[in-house]
N, C-alpha and C positions, 0 to 999 in steps of 0.2 A: 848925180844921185837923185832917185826919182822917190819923193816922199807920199805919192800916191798910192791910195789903198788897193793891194792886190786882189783881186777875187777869188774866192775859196777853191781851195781845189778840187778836183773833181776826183780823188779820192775820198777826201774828207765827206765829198757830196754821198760819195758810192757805201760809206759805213750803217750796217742797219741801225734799228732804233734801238734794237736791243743790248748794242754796245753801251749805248749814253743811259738808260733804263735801269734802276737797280734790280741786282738777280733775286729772283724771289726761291727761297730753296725749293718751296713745295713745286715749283715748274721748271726743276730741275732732271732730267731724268737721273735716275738712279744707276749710277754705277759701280761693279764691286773694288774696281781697285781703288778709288779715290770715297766711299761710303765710311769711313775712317772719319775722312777730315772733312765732315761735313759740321755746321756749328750748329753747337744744339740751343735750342731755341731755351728762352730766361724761364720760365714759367709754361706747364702746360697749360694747351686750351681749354678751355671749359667743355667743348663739346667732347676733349677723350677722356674727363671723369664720369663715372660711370653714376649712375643717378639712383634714386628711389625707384623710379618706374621703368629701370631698363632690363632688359632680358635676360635670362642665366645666360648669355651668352657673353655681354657686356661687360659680367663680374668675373674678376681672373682666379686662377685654378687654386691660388694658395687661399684667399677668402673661402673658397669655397669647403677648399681641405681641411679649412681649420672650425669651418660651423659646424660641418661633418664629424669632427674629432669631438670638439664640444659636445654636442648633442650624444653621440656615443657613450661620451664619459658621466652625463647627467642619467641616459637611462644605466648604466652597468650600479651608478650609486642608487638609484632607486631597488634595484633587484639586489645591494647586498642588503640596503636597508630594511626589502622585505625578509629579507630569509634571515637577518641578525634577529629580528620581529620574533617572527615564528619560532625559530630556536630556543628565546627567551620565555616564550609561552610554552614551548614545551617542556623545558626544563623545571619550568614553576607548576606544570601539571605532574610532573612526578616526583618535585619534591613536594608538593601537598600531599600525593599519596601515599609516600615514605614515610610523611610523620603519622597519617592515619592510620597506615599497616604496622608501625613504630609501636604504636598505644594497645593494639591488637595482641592480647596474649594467647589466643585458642581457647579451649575449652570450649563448658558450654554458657553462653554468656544472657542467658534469659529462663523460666519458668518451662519445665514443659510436661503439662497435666497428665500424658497418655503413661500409662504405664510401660516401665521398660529397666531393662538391667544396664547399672553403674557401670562405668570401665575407670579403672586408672592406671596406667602402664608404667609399669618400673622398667626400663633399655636402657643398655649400654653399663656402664661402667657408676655406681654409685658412689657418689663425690661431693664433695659442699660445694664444687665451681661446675658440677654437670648434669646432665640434664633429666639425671635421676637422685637431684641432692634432696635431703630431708626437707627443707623449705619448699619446693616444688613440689612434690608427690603429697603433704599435708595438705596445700593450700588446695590441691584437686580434691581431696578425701574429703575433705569441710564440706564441699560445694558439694558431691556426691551425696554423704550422710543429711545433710540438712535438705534434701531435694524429697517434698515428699510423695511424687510418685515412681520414686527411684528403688524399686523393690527388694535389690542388693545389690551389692558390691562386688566386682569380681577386681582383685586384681591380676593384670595381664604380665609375667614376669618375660622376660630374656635378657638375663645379667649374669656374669658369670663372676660377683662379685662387688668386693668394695670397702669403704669405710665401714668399722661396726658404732663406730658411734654414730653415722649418718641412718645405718639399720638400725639397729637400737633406738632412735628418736621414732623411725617411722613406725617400729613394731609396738611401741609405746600409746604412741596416737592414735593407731588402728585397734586396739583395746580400749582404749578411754571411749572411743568413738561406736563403738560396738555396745556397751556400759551404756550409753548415753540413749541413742536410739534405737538399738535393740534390733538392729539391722542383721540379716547372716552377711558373713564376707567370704568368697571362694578366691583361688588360688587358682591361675590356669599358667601353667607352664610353660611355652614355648617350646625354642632350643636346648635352652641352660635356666638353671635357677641352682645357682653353684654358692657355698660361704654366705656373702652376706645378703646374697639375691634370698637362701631359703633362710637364711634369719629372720626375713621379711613374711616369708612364705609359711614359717608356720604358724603366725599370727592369724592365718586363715579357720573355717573351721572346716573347712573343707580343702583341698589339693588334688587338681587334677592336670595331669599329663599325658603326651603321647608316649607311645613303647619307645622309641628312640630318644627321648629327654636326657639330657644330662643333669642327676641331681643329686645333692648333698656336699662333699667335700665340709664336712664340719673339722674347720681347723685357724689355726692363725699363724701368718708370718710376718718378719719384717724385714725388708732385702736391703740393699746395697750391695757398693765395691770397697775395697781397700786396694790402694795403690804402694804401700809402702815398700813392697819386693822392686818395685819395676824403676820407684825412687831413688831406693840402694842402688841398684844399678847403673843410670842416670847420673849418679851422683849429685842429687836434687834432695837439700837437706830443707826438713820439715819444720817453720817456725812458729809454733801453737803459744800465745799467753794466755792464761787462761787463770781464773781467782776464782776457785772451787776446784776439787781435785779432778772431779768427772764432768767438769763442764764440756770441755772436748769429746767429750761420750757419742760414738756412732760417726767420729769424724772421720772420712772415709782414709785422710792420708798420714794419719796417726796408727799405731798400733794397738790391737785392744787388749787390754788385758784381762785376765781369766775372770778377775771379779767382776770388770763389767759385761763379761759374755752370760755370768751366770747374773747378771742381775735385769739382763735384757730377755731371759730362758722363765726367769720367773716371773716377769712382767707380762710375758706370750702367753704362758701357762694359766693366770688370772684371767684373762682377755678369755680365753679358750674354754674356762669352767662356765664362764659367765654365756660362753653361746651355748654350750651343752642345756645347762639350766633352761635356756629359754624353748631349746628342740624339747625336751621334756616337758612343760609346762605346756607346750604348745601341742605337740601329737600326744601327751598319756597314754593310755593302755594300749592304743592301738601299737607302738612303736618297738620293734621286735630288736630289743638290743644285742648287739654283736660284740665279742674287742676290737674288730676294723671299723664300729662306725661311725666313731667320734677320731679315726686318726687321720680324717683329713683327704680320705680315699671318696671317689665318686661312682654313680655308679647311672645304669640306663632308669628311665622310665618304669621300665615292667620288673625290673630287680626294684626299684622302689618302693611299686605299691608291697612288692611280698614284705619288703623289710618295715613295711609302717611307715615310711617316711614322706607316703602317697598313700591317698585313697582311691583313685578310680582313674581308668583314661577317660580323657576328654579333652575336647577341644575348647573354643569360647561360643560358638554357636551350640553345641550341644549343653553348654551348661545353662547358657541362655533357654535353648526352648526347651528341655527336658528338666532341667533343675531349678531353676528360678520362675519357670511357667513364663515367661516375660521374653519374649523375642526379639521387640523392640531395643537396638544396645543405642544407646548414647554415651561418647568418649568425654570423660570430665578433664583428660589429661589436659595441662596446664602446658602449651607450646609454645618457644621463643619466637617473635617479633622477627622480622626480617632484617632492622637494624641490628638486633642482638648477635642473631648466626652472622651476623657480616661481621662483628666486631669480634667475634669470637674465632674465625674463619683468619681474619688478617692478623687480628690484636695479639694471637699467639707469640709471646718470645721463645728465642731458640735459648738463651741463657736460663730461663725460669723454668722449660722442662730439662734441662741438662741440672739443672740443681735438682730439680723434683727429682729423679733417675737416680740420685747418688745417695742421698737423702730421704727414705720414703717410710711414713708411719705406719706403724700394723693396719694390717691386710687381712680380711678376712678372706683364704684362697684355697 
């Protein structure tokens, strides 16, 4: 047995270096079958994190996506912020102008030396809640009479009616105020000056219309319904308490009885002496009485003037420059505020005219 050292063999010899060498992965080439199981290395390099001064190339696509988005979502807040801004400013410019136009009643709201004729307009439907109630049409009348280069007064009617105690208030004032300053006041007719429009109208000392006017109707009603037949029917039984006999008086779904239809006939009948009185006291001798013309019948403009109940056609410019000598017209009428007609436009209940409708106090009509 030979315990002498062999010499290497000459395979051993023929092995490269790169057997004994550790593998280094990056001088690896890369292949796809075996790119699996290559080991990933503990920690990346420093030179594959991307630095302060490297190139938008350097920086990967989700960094970039998400500065992108960022910035996006900062300008989209500035632009709601501006126009939340501005919306706020503009809503504050018109509700400051809301309460300034609020406090605005119309008329005429200052001094004005030139000579010129008064106007005050009595429209639409005369009513303590409208827009020709007693309270309105005085409060213009004051301003007008107390204005002293206001040479007279016309008032402008188209009404085909209304409350008599809301006319009776005005036809009162329009005297006292006459008394007072010694002013003339004319009458110019419109469309209509019908019941309690010419209640108004003969407070005038003059009254002028066109031929086609409709005027007079001196008369009084007072309407409603009765339900009580359709109740029967129905069989829809009516339960009234009531502590007074006639308290229930004019209840539409009660039955009237004959005393209270004659004590409702005689009540009409007062209301009715008392307008008569005032057409009289108000036209005198000019007023050509008839038996149809206190019963509540109307009649044109030009059948007017013949029966007295008019004095001349006219319009409001021709009274103005032919009758007042004063051309110059300034409107004293007293006009609701734009919060008002809003409130009055939506604030209508459907319950409170359906009661009104059933329920309605004398009428002059």
């Amino acid at each position: 047995m030979n315990s002498s050292p062999q010499p290497p063999s000459s395979k051993s010899e023929s092995t490269p270096d790169s057997a004994q060498a550790p593998v280094v992965e990056d001088d690896l080439p890369s292949s796809g079958a075996f790119e699996s199981q290559k080991p990933q290395p503990a920690s990346p390099s420093p030179d594959a994190l991307p630095t302060s001064t490297g190139t938008a190339q350097d920086i990967p696509w989700e960094r970039k996506t998400l500065e992108q988005l960022a910035f996006a979502s900062l300008e989209e807040q500035k632009k709601q912020r501006w126009w939340r801004n501005f919306f706020r400013f503009v809503w504050l410019g018109l509700f400051l102008m809301f309460i300034v136009m609020s406090m605005h009643k119309g008329g005429v709201s200052s001094s004005n030396s030139q000579a010129h004729t008064a106007v005050v307009e009595i429209k639409g439907e005369i009513a303590a809640d409208g827009d020709a109630s007693a309270d309105t049409v005085i409060s213009a009348l004051k301003d007008a009479f107390e204005e002293d280069s206001a040479i007279a007064v016309v008032l402008l009617i188209n009404s085909p009616g209304g409350s008599p105690v809301q006319a009776g208030m005005i036809n009162d004032e329009i005297r006292r105020l006459k008394d007072i300053h010694k002013k003339p006041v004319y009458a110019v007719v419109e469309e209509m000056s019908a019941s309690a429009a010419y209640y108004i109208a003969v407070s005038a000392d003059e009254i002028y219309v066109d031929k086609a006017s409709i005027v007079g109707s001196i008369g009084v009603l007072m309407d409603g319904f009765g339900f009580t037949g359709l109740m029967d029917k129905l069989g829809v039984e009516r339960r009234l308490l009531t502590a007074g006999e006639n308290k229930g008086f004019m209840d539409p779904f009660s039955a009237q009885s004959k005393s209270q239809k004659a004590y409702a006939l005689s009540m009409l009948d007062r209301i009715h002496q008392q307008f008569i009185k005032v057409v009289r006291d108000g036209r005198g001798d000019r007023l050509k009485e008839t038996p149809e013309m206190f019963s509540g019948l109307f009649w044109t403009g030009e059948e007017a003037v013949e029966m007295g109940l008019a004095d001349h056609l006219g319009n409001l410019d021709f009274v103005a420059r032919e009758v007042v000598k004063a051309e110059v017209i300034i409107d004293y009428t007293k006009k609701d505020s734009v919060a008002e007609r809003l409130a009055k436009r939506f604030g209508a209940a459907l319950g409170e005219g359906a009661f009104k409708s059933l329920s309605r106090p004398a009428v002059l009509r």
